[in-house]
C-alpha positions as CSV (number, residue, x, y, z in Angstrom):
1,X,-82.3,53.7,-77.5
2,X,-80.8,51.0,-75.6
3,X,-83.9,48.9,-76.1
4,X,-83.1,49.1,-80.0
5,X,-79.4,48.9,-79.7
6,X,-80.4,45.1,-77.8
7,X,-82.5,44.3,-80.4
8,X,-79.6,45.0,-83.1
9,X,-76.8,42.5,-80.6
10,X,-79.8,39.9,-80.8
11,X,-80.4,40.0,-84.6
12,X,-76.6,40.4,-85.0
13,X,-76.1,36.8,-82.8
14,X,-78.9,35.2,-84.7
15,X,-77.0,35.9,-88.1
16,X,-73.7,34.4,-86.7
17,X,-76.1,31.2,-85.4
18,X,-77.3,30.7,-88.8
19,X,-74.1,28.6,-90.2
20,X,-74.7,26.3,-87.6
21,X,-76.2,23.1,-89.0
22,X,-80.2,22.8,-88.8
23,X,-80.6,26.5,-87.7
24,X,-83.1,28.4,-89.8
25,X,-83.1,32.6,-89.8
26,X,-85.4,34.9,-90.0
27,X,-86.7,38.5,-90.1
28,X,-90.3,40.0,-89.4
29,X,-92.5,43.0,-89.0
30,X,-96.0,43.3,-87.6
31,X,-98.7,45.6,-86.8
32,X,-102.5,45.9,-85.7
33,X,-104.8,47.0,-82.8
34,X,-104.3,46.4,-79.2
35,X,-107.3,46.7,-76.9
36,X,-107.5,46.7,-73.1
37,X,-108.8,43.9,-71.2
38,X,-110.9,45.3,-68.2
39,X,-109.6,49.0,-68.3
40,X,-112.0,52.1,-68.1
41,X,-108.6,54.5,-68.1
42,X,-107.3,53.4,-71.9
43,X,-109.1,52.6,-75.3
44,X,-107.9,50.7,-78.1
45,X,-105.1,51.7,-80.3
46,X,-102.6,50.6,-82.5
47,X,-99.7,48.4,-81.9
48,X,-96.6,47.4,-84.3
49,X,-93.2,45.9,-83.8
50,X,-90.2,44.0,-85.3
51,X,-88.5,40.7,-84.5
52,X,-85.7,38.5,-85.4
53,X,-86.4,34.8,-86.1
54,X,-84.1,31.7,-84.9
55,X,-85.3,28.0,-85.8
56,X,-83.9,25.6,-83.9
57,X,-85.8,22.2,-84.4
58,X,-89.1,22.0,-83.4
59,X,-88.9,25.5,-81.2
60,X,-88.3,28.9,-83.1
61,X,-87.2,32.3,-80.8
62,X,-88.2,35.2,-81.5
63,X,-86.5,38.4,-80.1
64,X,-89.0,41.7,-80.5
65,X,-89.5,44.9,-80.3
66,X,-92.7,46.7,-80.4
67,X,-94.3,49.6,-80.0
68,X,-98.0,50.3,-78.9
69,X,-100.4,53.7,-78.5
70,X,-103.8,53.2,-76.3
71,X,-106.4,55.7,-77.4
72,X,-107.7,58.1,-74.4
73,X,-110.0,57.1,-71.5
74,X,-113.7,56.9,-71.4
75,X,-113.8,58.7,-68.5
76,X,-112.6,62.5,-67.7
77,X,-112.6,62.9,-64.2
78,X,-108.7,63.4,-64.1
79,X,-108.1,65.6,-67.1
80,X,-110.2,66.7,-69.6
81,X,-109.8,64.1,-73.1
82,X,-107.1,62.5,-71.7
83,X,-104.6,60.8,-74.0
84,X,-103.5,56.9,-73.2
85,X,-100.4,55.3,-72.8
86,X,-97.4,54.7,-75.1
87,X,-95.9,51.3,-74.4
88,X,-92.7,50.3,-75.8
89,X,-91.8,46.2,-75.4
90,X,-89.2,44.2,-76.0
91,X,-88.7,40.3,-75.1
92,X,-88.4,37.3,-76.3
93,X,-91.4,35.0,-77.5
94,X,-90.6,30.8,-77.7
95,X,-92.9,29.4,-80.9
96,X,-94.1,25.8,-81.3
97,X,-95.3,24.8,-84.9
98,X,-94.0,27.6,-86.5
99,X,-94.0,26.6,-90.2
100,X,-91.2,28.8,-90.9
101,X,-91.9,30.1,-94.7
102,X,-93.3,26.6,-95.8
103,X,-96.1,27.3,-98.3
104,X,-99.0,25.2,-96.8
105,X,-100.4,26.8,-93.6
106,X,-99.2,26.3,-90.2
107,X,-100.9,27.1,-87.0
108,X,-98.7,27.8,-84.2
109,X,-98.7,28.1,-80.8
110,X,-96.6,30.5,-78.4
111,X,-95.8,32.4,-75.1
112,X,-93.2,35.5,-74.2
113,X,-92.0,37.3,-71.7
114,X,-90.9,41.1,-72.0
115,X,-89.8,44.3,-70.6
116,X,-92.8,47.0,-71.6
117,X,-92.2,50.6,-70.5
118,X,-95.6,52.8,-70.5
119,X,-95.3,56.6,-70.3
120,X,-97.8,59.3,-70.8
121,X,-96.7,63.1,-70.5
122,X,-100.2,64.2,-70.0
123,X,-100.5,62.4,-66.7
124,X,-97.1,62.6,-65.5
125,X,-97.0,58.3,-66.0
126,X,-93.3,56.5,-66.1
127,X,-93.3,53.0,-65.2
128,X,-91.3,49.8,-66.6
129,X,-92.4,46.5,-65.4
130,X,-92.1,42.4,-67.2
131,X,-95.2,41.4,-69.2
132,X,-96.1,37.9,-69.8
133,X,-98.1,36.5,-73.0
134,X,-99.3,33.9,-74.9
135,X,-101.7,33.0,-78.2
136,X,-102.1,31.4,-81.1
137,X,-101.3,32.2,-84.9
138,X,-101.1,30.9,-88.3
139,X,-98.2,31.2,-91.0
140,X,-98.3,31.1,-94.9
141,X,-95.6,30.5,-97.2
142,X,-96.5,33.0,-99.9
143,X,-93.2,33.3,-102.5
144,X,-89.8,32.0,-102.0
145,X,-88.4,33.0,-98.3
146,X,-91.4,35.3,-97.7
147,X,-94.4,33.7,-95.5
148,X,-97.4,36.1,-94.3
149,X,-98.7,35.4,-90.7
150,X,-101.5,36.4,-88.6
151,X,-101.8,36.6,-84.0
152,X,-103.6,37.0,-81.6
153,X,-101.8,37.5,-78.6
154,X,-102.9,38.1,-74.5
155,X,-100.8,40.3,-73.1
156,X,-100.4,40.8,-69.1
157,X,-97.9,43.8,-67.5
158,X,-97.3,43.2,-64.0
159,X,-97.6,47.1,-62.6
160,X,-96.6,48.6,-59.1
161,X,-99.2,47.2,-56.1
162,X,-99.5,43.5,-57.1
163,X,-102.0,44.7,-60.3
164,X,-101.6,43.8,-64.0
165,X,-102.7,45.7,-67.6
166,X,-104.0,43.1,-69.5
167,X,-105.0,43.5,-73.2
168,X,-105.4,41.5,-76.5
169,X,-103.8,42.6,-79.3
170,X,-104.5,41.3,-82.9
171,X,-101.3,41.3,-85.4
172,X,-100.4,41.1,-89.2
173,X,-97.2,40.3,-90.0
174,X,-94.9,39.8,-93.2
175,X,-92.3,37.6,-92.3
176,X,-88.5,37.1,-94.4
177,X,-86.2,33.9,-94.3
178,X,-82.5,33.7,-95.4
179,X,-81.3,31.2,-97.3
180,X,-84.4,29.8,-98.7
C-alpha cells in the first residue's frame, strides 16, 4: 500500500512539473515474461507494471511500479511443486533517446534502480532489498499522444549474504502523453 500511495505523490509531482517550459508528461503501462538468470529455485513467469513519464531534455524519468510472479522450481527437494516468488518493485528508471510519442521509431537506451520485495507463503520467504537494471528498447508513435514501446531489461536484486537474483525480463508497453 505504501509502495502505491508513492507512486501516486510521484505521478502527482510530475503533473505539477508539466507547466514548466520544455517538460513533456507522460503515462504508461507494461507487461510480459520475466525469466531467471542462473536459478534452479524459480521458472519464468509473468511480470507487469505502471509508470509515470517526465521529459526533461535529452533525459526522460520514469517512476514505476511493477509487479512480477516466477513460476515454481525445477527441483522438489524442499516441498513438493513448490510455487516461486511474488516480487513487487518500484524505482525509478533514467531514459536516453526516448522518442517520447514521436511517430518514427526511436531506440532508447536506459538503467534503474528499485526497491523489489519478494515473498512466498509456501516457503515462509520475506525479503526487501535494491535491484539495479539496465536494457535497451524501442518507441513508436502510433496516433496522436499514444506511442507503443517494446524492452528488454536485465534485472539484478542484491539479496542477504553478498548474492544477487538476476533475470531478464521482456516488456510490452502502451504508452500516453499529455498535451500532444
Amino acid at each position: 500500500m505504501k509502495k502505491l500511495l508513492l507512486l501516486a505523490i510521484c505521478l502527482l509531482l510530475l503533473s505539477q512539473a508539466g507547466h514548466a517550459q520544455g517538460v513533456k508528461l507522460g503515462v504508461g503501462a507494461f507487461g510480459g515474461v520475466e525469466v531467471p538468470v542462473i536459478q534452479d529455485d524459480q521458472s519464468s513467469g509473468s511480470h507487469f507494471g505502471f509508470k509515470g513519464r517526465l521529459k526533461l531534455a535529452a533525459i526522460t524519468f520514469e517512476p514505476f511500479i511493477s509487479f512480477a510472479s516466477y513460476g515454481g522450481a525445477d527441483i522438489d527437494e524442499v516441498i513438493d511443486d513448490p510455487d516461486g516468488n511474488s516480487i513487487t518493485g518500484f524505482g525509478l528508471d533514467a531514459v536516453l533517446f526516448s522518442g517520447f510519442g514521436a511517430p518514427r521509431p526511436a531506440v532508447f537506451l536506459f538503467a534503474g534502480i528499485g526497491s523489489y520485495s519478494a515473498d512466498n507463503d509456501q516457503m515462509d520467504y520475506d525479503q526487501s532489498d535494491i535491484g539495479y537494471s539496465f536494457g535497451l528498447g524501442l518507441e513508436v508513435g502510433v496516433a496522436k499522444g499514444i506511442s507503443l514501446e517494446g524492452r528488454g531489461r536485465f534485472l539484478a536484486i542484491n539479496t542477504d549474504g553478498g548474492a544477487t537474483k538476476k533475470s531478464g525480463i521482456v516488456t510490452a508497453g502502451l504508452n500516453y502523453h499529455f498535451g500532444m
